[in-house]
N, C-alpha and C positions, 0 to 999 in steps of 0.2 A: 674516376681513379680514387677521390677521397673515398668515397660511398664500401670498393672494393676493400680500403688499408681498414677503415671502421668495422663492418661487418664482423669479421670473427669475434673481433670484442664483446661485440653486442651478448652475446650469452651468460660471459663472465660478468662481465659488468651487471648485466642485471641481477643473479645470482647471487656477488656480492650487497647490493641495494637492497633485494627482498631480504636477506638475514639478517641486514644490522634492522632496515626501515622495521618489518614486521613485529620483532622482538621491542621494539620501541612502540609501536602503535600500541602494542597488547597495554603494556606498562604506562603509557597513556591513557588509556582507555579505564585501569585499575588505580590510579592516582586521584579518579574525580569519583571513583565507588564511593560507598560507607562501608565501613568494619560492621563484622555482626559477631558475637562472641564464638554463635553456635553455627553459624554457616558460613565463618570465617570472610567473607564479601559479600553484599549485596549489593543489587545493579541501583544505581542512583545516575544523577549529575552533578555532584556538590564541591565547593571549592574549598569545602571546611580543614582537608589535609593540604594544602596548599596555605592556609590562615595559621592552620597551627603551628607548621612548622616554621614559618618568618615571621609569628611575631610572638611564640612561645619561648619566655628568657631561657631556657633552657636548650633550644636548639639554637639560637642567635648565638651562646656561649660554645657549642659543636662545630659550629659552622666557622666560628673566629678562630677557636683554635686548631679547624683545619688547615685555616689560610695562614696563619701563624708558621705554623710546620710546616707548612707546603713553601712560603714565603724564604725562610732560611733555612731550609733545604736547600733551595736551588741559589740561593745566594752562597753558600759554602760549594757546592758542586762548580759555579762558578768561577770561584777565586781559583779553587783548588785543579780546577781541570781544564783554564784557560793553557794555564803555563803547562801542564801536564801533557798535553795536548800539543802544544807548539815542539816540547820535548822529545815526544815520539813522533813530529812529522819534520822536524829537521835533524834527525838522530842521525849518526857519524854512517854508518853502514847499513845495506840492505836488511844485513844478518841481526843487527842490534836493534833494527824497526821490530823486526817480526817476533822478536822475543818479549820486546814492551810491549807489542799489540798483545801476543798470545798473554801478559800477565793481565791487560787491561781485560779481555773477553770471558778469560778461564772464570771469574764470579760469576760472570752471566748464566754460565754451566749449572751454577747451584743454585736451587729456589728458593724464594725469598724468605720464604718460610724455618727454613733450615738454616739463613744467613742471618734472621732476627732469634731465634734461639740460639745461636754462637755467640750473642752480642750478652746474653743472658750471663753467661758463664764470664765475661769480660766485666760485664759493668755492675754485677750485683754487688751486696756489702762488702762480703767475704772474695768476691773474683779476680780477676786476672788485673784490674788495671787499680783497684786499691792496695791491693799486694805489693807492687810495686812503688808507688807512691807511701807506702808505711816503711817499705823497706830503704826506704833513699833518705825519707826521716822527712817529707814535706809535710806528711800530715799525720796527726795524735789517733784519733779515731776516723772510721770509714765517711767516706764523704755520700752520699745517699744519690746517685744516677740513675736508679732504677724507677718506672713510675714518676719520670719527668720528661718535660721538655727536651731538655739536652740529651737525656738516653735517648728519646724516640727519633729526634735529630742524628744524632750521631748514626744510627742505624741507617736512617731511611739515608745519608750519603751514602754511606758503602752498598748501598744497592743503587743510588740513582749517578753514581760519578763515573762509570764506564759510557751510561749514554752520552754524556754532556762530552767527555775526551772522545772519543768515537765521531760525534756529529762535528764538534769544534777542528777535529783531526783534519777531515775528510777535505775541509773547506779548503785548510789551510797547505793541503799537498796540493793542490788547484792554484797556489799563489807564487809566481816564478821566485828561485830566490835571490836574482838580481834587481829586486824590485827593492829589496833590504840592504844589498851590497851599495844599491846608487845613494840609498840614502844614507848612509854611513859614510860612500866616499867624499861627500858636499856636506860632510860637516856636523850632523846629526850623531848626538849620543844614542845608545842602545835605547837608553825608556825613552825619548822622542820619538823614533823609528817607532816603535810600537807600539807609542802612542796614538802620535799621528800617521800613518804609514798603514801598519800591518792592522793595528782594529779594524780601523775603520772597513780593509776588505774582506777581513776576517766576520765581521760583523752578523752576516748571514749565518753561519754557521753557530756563530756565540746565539744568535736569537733563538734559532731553532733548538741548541739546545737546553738553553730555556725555558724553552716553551716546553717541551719534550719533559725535562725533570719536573718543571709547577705542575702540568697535568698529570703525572705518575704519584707526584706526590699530594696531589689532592684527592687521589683515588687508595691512598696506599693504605693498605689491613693489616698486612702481616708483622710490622714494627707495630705498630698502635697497641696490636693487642697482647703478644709476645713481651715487648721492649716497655710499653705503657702500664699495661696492665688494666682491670675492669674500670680502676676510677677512671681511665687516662681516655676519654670519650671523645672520637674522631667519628666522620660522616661517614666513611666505610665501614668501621664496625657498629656502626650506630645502624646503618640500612638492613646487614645480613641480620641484626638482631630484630627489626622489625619485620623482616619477612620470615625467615627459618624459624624464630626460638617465640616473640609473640605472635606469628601467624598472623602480624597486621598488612598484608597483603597492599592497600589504601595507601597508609604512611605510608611505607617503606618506599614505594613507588613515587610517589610524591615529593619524599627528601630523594632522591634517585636524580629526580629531573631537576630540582632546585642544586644539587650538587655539578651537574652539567651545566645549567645555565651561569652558575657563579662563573666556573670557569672557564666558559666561553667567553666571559664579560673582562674578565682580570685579562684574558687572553689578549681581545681587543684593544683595551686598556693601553696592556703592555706593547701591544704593535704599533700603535697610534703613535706613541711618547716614543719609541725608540727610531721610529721613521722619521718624526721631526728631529729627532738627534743626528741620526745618520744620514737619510731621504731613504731612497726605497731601497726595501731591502729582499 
């Protein structure tokens, strides 16, 4: 009977495996090459693109200030889309859920691309958000958010805060809400309750999303290079520049798999520590 329920899958499943697996093997396989100027790879086995990029000051400074941004990214997505999240899944009315879901999803409609040059018109000298600050009289001259941390932050939430409210939601409509009513009637103020109470079975949900935004945002191009600009050097725009524009095929490949392995480690890391906090999650 198992044998019968498994079977169909069997084709799907493997069709999904050969496309991610294969596209991986190649890019493995191109990671231990040599660069050649004029025949752009040659066949080798060397781990010299793997040496250089962990222990050349210059990518160790790429790779930090991926984790940097990727880091408080998902630390503001956090804060800001726990309670978002709890908002729109104990919201008064069926009618009022669907309206704050449809405002949470409708970004997701727009690419990211198109979402980090919006941010362009907001946060340069002359834009939308020193304008306002000149005209309320907080500040003399333009404050500089372009080609920084904080622009490329700020960006990369407004595209990674629907996943985290979305996965945080989902959990949280899964959690009776007499579960909050008992503990409210025996005594418990509201930040106790959920504190103690509602995180902790909220928890899943918060991890995944998480994990969800660090990886989106350890992978993220479109603010980097938009919101950043050429100084503002992240490991996504660093890889498409080694393969597309130097045709270093080797690198690129290389910092590719070093980019996945970081954060599959930050990943574990992060599950490890948060399972001793909560147990399993």
């Amino acid at each position: 009977m198992a044998k019968t329920r498994i079977a169909p899958l069997i084709p799907a499943t493997a069709l999904v495996v050969f496309i991610i697996a294969l596209p991986q093997l190649l890019m493995l396989r191109f990671s231990v090459s040599q660069y050649d100027a004029t025949s752009l790879m040659r066949e080798a086995f060397t781990l010299q693109n793997y040496i250089t990029a962990i222990f050349d000051p210059f990518y160790q400074q790429v790779l930090l200030r991926t984790v940097i941004v990727a880091s408080l990214s998902t630390a503001v997505c956090a804060i800001l889309g726990v309670p978002a999240a709890y908002l729109l899944s104990r919201a008064a009315t069926p009618r009022l859920k669907t309206i704050l879901l449809l405002c949470v999803i409708t970004p997701l409609l727009i690419g990211n691309a198109a979402r980090s040059v919006g941010w362009i018109v907001v946060l340069s000298d002359r834009g939308a958000a020193n304008s306002v600050l000149t005209t309320l009289g907080l500040i003399d001259a333009p404050i500089r958010m372009m080609n920084t941390t904080f622009g490329v932050v700020v960006s990369l939430v407004s595209i990674l805060l629907p996943y985290m409210i979305i996965t945080v939601q989902s959990v949280l409509d899964g959690i009776n809400k007499s579960v909050e009513e008992a503990a409210l009637s025996l005594g418990a103020d509201f930040q106790t309750m959920l504190r103690r109470i509602l995180l902790p079975l909220a928890m899943p949900g918060v991890f995944g999303g998480i994990v969800l935004t660090f990886v989106l945002g350890m992978g993220a191009y479109a603010a980097p290079v938009f919101v950043g600009g050429p100084s503002f050097q992240m490991m996504a725009p660093k890889i498409y520049e080694q393969i597309l524009v130097a045709n270093n095929w080797p690198m690129g490949a290389a910092l590719s798999f070093i980019l996945l392995a970081f954060t599959l480690l930050v990943t574990v890391l992060l599950t490890a520590v948060l399972q001793r906090r909560y147990g399993k999650l």
